[in-house]
N, CA, C, O and CB atoms as a CASP TS submission, in Angstrom:
PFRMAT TS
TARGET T0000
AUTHOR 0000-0000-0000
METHOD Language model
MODEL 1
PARENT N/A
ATOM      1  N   UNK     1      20.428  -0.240  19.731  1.00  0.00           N
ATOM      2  CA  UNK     1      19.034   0.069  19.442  1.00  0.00           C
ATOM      3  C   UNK     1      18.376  -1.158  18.802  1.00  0.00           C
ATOM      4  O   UNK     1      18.980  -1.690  17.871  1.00  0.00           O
ATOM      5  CB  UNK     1      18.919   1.318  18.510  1.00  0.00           C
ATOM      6  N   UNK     2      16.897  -1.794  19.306  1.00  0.00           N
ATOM      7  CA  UNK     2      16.588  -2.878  18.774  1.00  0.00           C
ATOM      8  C   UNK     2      15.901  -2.720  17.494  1.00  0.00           C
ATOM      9  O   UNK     2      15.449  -1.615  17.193  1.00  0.00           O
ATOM     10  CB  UNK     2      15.926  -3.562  19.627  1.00  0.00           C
ATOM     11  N   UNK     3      15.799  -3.580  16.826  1.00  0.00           N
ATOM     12  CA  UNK     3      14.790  -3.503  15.028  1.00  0.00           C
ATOM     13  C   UNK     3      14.059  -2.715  15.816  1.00  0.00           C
ATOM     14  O   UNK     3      14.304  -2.440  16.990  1.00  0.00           O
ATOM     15  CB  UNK     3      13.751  -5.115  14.012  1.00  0.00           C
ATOM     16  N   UNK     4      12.672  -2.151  14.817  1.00  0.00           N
ATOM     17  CA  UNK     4      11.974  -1.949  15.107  1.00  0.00           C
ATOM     18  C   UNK     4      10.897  -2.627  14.272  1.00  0.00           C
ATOM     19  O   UNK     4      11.101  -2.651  13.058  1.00  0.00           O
ATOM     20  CB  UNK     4      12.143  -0.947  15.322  1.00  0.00           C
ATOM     21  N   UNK     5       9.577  -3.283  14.826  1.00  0.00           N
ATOM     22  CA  UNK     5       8.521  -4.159  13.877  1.00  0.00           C
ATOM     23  C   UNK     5       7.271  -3.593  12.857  1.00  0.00           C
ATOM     24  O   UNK     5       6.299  -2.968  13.280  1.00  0.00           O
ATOM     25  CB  UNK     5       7.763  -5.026  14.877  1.00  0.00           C
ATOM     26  N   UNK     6       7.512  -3.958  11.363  1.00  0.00           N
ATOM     27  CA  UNK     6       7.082  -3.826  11.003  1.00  0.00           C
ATOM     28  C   UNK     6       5.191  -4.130  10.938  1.00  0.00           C
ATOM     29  O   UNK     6       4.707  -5.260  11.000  1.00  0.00           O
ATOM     30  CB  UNK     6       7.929  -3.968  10.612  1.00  0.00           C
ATOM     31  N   UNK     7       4.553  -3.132  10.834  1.00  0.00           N
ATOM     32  CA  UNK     7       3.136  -3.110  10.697  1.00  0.00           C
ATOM     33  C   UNK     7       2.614  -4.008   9.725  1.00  0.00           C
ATOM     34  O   UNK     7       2.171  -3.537   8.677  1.00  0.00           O
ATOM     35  CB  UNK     7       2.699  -1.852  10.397  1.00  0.00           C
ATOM     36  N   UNK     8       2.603  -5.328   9.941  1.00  0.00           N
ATOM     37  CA  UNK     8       2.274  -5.981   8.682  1.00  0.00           C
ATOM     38  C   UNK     8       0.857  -5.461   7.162  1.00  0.00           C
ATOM     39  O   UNK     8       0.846  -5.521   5.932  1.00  0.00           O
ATOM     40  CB  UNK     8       1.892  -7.381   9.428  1.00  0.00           C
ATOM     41  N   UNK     9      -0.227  -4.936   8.385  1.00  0.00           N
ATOM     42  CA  UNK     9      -1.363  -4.632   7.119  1.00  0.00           C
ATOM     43  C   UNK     9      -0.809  -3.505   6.535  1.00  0.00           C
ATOM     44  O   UNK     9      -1.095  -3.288   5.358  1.00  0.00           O
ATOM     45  CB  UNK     9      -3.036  -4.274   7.560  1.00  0.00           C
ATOM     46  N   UNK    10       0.032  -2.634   7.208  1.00  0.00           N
ATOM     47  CA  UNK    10       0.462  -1.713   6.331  1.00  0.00           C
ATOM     48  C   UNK    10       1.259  -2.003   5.108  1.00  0.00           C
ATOM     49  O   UNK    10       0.899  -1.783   3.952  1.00  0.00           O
ATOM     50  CB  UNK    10       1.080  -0.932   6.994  1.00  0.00           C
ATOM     51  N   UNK    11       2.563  -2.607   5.562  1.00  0.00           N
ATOM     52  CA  UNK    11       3.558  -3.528   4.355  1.00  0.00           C
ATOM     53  C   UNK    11       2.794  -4.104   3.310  1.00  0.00           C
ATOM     54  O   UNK    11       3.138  -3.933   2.141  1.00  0.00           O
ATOM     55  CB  UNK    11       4.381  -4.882   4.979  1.00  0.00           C
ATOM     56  N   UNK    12       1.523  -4.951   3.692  1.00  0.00           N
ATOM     57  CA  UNK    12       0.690  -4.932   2.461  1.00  0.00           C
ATOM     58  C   UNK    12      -0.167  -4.295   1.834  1.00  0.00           C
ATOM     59  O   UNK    12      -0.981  -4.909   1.143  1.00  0.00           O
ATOM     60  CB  UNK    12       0.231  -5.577   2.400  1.00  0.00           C
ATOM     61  N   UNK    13      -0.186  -3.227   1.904  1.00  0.00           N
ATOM     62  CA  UNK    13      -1.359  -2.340   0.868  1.00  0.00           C
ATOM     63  C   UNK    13      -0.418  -1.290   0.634  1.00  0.00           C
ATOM     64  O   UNK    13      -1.080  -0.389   0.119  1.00  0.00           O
ATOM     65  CB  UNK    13      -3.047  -1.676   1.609  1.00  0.00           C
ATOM     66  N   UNK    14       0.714  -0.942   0.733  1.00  0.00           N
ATOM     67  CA  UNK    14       1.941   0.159   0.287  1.00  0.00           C
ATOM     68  C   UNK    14       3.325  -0.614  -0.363  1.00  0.00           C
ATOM     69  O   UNK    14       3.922  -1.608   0.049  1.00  0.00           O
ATOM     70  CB  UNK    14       2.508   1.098   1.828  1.00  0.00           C
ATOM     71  N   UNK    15       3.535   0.095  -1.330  1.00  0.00           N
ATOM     72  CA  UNK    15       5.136  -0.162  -1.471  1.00  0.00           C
ATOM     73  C   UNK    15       6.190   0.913  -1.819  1.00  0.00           C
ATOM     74  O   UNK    15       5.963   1.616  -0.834  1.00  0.00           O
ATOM     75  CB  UNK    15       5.334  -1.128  -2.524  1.00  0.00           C
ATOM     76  N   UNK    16       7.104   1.532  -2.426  1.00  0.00           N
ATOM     77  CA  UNK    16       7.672   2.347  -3.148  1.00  0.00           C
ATOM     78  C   UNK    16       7.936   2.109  -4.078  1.00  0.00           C
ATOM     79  O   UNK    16       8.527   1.035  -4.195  1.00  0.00           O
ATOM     80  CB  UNK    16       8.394   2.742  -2.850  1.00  0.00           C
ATOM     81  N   UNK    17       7.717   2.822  -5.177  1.00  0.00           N
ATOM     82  CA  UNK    17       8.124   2.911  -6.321  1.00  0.00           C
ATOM     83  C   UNK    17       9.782   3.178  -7.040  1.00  0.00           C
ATOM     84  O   UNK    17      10.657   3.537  -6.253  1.00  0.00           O
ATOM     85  CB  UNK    17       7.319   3.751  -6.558  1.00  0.00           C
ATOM     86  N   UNK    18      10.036   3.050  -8.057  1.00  0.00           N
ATOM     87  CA  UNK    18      12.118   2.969  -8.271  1.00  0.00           C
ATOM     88  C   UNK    18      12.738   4.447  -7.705  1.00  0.00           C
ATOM     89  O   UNK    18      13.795   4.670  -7.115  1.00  0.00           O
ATOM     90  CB  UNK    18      12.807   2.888 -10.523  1.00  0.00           C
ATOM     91  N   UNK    19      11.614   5.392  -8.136  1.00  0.00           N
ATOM     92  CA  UNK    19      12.338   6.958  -7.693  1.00  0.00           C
ATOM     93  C   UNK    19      11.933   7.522  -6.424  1.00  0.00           C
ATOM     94  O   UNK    19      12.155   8.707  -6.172  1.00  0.00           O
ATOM     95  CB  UNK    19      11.957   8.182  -8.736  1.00  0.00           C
ATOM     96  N   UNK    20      11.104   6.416  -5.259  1.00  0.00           N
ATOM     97  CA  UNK    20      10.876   6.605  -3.632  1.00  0.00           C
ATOM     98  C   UNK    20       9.577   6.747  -3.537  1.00  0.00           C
ATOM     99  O   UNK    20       9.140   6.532  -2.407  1.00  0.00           O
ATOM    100  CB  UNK    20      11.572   7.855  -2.883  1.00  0.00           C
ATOM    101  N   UNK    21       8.928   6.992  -4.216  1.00  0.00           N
ATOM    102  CA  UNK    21       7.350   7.384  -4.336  1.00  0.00           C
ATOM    103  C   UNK    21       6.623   6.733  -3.310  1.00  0.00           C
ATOM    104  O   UNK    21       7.201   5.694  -2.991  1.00  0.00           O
ATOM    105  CB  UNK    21       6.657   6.965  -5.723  1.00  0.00           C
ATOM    106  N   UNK    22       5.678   6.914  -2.725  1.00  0.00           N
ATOM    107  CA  UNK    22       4.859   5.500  -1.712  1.00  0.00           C
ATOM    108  C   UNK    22       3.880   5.669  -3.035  1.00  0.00           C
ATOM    109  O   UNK    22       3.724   6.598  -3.828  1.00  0.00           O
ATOM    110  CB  UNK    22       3.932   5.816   0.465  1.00  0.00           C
ATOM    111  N   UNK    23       3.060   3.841  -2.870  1.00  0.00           N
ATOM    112  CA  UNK    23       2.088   3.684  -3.958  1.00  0.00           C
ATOM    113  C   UNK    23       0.928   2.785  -2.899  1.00  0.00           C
ATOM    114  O   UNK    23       1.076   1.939  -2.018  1.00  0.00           O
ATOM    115  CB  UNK    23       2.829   2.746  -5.552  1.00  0.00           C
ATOM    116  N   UNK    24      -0.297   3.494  -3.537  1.00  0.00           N
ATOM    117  CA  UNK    24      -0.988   2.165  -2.816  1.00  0.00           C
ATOM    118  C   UNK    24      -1.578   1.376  -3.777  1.00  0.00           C
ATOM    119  O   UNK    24      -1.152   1.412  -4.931  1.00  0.00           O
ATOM    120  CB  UNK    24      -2.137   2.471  -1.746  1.00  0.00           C
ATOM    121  N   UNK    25      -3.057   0.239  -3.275  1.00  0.00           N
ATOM    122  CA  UNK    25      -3.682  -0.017  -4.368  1.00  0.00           C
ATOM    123  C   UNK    25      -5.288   0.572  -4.032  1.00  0.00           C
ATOM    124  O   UNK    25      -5.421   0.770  -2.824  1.00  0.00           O
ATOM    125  CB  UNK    25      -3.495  -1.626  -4.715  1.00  0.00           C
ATOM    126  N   UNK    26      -5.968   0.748  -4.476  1.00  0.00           N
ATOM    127  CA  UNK    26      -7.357   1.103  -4.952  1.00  0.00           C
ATOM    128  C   UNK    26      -8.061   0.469  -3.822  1.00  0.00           C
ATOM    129  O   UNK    26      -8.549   1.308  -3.065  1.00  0.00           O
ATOM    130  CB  UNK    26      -7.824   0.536  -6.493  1.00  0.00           C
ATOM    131  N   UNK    27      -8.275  -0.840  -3.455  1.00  0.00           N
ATOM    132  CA  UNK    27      -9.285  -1.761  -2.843  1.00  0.00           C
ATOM    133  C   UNK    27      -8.624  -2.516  -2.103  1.00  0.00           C
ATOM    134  O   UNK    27      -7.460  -2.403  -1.718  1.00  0.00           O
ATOM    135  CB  UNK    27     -10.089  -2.548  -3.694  1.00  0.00           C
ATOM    136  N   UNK    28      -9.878  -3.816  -1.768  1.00  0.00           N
ATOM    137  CA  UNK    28      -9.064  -4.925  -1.446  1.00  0.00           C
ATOM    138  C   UNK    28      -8.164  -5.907  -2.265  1.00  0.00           C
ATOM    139  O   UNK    28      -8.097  -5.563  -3.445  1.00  0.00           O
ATOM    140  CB  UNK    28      -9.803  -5.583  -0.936  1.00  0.00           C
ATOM    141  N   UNK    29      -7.611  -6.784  -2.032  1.00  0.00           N
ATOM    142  CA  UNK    29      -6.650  -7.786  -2.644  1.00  0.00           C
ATOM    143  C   UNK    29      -7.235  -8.871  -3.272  1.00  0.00           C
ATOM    144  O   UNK    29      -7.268  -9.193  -4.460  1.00  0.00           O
ATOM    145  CB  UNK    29      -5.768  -8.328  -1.703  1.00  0.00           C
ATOM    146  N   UNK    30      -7.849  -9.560  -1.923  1.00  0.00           N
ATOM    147  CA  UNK    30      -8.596 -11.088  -2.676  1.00  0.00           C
ATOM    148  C   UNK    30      -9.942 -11.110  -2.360  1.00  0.00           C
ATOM    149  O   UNK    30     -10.954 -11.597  -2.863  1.00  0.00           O
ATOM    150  CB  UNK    30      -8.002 -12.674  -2.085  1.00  0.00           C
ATOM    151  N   UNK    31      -9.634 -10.352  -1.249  1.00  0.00           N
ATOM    152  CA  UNK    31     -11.583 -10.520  -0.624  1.00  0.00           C
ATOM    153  C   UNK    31     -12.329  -9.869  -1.382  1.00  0.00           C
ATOM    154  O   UNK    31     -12.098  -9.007  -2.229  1.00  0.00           O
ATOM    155  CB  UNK    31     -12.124  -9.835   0.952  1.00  0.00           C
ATOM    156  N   UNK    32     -13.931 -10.700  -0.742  1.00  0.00           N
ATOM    157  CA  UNK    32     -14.800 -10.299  -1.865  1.00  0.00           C
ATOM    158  C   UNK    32     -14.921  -9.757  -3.327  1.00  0.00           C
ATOM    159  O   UNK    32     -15.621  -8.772  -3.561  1.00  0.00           O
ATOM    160  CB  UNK    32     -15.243  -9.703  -1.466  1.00  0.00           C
ATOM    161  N   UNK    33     -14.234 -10.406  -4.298  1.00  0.00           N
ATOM    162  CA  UNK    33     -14.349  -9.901  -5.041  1.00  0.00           C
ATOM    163  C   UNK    33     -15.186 -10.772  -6.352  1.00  0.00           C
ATOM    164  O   UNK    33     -15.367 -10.625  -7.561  1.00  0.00           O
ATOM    165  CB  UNK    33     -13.198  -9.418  -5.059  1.00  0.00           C
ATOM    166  N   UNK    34     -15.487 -11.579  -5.459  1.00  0.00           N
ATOM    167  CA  UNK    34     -16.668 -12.754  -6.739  1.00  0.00           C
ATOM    168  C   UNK    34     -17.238 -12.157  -7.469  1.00  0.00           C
ATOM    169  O   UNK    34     -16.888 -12.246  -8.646  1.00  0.00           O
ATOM    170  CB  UNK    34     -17.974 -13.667  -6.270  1.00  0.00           C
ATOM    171  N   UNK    35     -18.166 -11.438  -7.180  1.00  0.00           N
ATOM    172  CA  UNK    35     -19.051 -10.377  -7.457  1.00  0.00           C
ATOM    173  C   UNK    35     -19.254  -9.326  -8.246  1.00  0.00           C
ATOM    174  O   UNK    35     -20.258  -8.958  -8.855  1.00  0.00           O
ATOM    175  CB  UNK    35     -19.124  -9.968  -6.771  1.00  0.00           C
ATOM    176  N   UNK    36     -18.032  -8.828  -8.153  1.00  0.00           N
ATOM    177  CA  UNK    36     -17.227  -7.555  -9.059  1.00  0.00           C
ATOM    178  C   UNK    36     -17.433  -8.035 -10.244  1.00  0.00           C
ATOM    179  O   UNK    36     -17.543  -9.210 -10.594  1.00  0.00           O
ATOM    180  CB  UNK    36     -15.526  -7.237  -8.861  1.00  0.00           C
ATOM    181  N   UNK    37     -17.481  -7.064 -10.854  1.00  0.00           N
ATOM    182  CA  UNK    37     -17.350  -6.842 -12.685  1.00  0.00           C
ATOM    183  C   UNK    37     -15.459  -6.934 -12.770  1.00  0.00           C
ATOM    184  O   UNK    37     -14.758  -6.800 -11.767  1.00  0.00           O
ATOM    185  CB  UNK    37     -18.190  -4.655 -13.427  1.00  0.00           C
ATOM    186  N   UNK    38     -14.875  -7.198 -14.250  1.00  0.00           N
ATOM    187  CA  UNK    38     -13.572  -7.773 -14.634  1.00  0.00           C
ATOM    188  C   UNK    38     -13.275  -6.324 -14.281  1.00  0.00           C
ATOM    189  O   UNK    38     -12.304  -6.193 -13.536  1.00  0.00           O
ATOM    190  CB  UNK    38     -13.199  -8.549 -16.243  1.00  0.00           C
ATOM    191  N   UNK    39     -13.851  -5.284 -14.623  1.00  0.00           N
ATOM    192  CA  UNK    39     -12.645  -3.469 -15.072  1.00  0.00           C
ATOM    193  C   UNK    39     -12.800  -3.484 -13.549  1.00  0.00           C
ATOM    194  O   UNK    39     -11.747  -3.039 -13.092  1.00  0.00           O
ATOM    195  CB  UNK    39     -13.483  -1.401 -16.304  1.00  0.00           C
ATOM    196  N   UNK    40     -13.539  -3.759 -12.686  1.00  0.00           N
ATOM    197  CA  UNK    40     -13.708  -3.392 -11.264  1.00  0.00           C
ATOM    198  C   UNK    40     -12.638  -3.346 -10.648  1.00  0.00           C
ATOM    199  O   UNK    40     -12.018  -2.366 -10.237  1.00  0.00           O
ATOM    200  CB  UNK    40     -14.477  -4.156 -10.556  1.00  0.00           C
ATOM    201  N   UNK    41     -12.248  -5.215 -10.530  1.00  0.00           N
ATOM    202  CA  UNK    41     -11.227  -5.896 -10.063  1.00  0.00           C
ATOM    203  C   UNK    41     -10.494  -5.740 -10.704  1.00  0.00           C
ATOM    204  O   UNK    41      -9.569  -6.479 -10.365  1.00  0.00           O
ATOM    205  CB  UNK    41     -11.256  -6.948  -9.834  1.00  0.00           C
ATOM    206  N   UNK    42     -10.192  -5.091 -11.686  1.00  0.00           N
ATOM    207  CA  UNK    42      -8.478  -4.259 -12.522  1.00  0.00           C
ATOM    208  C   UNK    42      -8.294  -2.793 -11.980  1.00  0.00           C
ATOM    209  O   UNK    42      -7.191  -2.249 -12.012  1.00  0.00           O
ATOM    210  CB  UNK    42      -8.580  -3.950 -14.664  1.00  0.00           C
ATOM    211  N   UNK    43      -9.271  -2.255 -11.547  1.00  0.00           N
ATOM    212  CA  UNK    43      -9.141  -1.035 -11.215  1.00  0.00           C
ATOM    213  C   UNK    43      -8.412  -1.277  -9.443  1.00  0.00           C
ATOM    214  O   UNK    43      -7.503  -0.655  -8.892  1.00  0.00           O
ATOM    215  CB  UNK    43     -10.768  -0.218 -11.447  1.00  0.00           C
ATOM    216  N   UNK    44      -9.423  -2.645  -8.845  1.00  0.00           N
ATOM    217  CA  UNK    44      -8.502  -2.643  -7.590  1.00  0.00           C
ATOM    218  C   UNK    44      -6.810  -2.609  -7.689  1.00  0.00           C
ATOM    219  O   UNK    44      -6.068  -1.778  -7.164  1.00  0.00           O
ATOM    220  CB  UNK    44      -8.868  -3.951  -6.841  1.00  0.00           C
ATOM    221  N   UNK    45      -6.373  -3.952  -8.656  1.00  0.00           N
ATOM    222  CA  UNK    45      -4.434  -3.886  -8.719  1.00  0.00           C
ATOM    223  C   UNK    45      -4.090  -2.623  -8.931  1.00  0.00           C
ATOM    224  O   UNK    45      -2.913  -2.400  -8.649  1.00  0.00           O
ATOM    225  CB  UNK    45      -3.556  -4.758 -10.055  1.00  0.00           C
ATOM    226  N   UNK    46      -5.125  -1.071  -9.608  1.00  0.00           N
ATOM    227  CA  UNK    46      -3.889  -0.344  -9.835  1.00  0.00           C
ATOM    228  C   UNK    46      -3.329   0.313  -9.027  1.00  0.00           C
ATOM    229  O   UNK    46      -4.082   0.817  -8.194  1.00  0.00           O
ATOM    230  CB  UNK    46      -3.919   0.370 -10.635  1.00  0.00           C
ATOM    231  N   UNK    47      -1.967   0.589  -8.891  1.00  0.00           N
ATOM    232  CA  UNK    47      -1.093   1.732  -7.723  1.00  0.00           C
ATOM    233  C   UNK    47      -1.492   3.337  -8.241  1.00  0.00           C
ATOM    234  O   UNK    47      -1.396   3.951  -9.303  1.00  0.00           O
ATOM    235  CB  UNK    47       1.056   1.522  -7.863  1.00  0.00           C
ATOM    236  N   UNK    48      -2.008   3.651  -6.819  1.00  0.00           N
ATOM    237  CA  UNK    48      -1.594   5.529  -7.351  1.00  0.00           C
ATOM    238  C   UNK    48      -0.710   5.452  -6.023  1.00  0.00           C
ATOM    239  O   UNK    48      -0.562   4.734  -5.034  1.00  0.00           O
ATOM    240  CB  UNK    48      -3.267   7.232  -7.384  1.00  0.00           C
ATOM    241  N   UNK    49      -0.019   7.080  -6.821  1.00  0.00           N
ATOM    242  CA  UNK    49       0.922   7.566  -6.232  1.00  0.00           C
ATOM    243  C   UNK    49       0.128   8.736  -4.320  1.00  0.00           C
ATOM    244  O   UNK    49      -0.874   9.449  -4.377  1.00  0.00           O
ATOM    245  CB  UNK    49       1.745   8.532  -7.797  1.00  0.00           C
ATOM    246  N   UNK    50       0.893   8.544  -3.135  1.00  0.00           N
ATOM    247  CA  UNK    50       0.246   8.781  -2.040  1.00  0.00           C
ATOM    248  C   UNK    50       0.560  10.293  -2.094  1.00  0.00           C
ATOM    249  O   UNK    50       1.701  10.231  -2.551  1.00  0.00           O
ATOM    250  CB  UNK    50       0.681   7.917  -0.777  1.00  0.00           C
ATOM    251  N   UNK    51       0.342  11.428  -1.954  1.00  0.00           N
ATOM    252  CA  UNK    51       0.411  12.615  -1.985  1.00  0.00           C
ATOM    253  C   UNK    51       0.692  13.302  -0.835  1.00  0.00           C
ATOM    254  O   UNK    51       1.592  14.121  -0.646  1.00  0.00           O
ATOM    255  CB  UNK    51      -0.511  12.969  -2.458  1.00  0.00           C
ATOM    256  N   UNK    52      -0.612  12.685   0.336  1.00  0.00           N
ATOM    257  CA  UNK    52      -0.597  13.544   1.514  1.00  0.00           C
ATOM    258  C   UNK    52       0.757  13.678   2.406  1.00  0.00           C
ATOM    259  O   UNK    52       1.392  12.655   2.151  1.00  0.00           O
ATOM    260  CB  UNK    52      -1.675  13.038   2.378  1.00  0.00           C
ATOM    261  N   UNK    53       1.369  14.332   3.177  1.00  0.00           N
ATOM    262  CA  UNK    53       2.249  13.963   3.509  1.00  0.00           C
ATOM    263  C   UNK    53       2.021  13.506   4.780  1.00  0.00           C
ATOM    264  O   UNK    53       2.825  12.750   5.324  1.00  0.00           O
ATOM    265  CB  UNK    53       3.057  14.697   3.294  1.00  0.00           C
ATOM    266  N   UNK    54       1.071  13.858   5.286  1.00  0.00           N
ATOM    267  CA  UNK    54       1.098  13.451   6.540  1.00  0.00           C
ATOM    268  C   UNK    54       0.669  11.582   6.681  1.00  0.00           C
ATOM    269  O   UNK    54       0.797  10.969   7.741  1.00  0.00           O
ATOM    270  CB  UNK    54       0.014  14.545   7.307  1.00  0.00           C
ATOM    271  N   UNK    55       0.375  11.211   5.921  1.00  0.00           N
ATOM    272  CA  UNK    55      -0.360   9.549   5.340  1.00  0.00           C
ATOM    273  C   UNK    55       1.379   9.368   5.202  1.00  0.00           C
ATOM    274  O   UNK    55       1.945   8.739   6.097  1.00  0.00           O
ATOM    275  CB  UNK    55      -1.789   9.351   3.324  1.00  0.00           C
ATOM    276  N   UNK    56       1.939   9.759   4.418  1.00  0.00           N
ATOM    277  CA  UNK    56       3.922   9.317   3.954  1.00  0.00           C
ATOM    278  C   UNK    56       4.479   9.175   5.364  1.00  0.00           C
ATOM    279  O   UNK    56       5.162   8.231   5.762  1.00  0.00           O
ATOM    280  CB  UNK    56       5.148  10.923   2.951  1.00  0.00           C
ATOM    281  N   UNK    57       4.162  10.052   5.940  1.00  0.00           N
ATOM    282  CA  UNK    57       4.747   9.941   7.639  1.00  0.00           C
ATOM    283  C   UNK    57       4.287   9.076   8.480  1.00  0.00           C
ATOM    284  O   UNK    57       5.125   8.511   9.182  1.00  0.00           O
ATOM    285  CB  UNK    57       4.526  11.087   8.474  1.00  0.00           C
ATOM    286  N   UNK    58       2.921   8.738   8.648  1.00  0.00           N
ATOM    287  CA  UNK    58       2.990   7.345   8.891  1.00  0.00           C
ATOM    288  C   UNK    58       2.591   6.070   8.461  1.00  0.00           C
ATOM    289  O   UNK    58       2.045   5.192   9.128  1.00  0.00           O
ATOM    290  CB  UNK    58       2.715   7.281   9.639  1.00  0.00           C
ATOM    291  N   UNK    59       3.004   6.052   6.966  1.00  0.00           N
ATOM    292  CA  UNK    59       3.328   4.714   6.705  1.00  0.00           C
ATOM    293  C   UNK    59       4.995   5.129   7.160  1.00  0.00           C
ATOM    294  O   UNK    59       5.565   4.545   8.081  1.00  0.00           O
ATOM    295  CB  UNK    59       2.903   4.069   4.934  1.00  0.00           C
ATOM    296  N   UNK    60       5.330   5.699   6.738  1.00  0.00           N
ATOM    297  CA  UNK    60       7.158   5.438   7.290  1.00  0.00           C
ATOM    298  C   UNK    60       7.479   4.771   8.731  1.00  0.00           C
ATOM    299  O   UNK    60       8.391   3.995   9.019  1.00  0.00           O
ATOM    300  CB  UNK    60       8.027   7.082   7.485  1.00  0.00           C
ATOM    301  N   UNK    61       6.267   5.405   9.699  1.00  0.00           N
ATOM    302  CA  UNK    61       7.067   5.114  10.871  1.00  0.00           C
ATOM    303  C   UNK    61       6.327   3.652  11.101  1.00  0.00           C
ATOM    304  O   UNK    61       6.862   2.814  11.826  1.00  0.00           O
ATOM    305  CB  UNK    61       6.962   6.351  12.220  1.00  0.00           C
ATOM    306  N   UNK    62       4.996   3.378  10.405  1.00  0.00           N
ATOM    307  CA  UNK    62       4.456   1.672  10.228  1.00  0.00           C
ATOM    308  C   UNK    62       5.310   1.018  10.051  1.00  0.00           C
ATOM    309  O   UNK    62       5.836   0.420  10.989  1.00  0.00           O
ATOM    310  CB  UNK    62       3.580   1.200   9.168  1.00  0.00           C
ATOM    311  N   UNK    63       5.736   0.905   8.812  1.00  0.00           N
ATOM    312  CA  UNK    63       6.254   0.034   7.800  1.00  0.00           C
ATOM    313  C   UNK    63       8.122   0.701   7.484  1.00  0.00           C
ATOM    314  O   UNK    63       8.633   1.167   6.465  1.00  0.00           O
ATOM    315  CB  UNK    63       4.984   0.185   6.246  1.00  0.00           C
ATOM    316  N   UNK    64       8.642   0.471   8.766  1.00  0.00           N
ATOM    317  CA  UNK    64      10.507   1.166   8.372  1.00  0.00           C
ATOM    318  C   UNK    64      11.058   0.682   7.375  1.00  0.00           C
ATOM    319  O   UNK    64      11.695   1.302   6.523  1.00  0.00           O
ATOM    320  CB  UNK    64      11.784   0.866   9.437  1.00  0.00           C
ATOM    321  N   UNK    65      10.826  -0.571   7.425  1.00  0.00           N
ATOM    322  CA  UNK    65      11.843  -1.318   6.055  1.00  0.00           C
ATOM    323  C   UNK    65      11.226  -1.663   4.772  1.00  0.00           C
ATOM    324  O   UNK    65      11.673  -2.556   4.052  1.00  0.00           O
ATOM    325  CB  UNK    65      12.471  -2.810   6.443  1.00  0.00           C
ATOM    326  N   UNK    66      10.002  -0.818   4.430  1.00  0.00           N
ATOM    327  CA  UNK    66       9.871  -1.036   3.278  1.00  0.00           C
ATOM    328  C   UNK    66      10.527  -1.119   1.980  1.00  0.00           C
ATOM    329  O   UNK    66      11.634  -0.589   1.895  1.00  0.00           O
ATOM    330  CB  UNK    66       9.334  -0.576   3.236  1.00  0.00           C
ATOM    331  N   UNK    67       9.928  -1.821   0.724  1.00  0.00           N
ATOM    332  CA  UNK    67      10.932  -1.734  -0.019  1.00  0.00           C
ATOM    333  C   UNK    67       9.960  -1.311  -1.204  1.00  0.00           C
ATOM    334  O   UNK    67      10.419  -1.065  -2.320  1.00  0.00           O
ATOM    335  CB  UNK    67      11.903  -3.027  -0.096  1.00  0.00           C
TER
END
């Protein structure tokens, strides 16, 4: 059976957390964010935890080897 390829934009805006959790972040990363107020662009880095399950199902089948 060959790898299978990871979804790169997905791999970046998800990760798991130590006890399996998927996490995302809030916003974008680097773009546009000149503009923004400082709590703005702190509120983008933070991770929440993903709930839906059906969103868990496919980032799984996006992103297989996440870590």
């Amino acid at each position: 059976m060959p790898k299978i390829k990871t979804h790169k934009a997905t791999a970046k805006r998800f990760k798991l957390s130590g006890s399996g959790k998927l996490l995302r972040t809030r916003g974008p990363k680097s773009h546009l964010r000149r503009k923004k107020a400082a709590r703005v662009k702190r509120q983008f880095d933070e991770m929440f935890v993903v709930t839906e399950r059906a969103i868990i199902r496919k980032v799984k089948r996006l992103a297989p080897y996440l870590k």
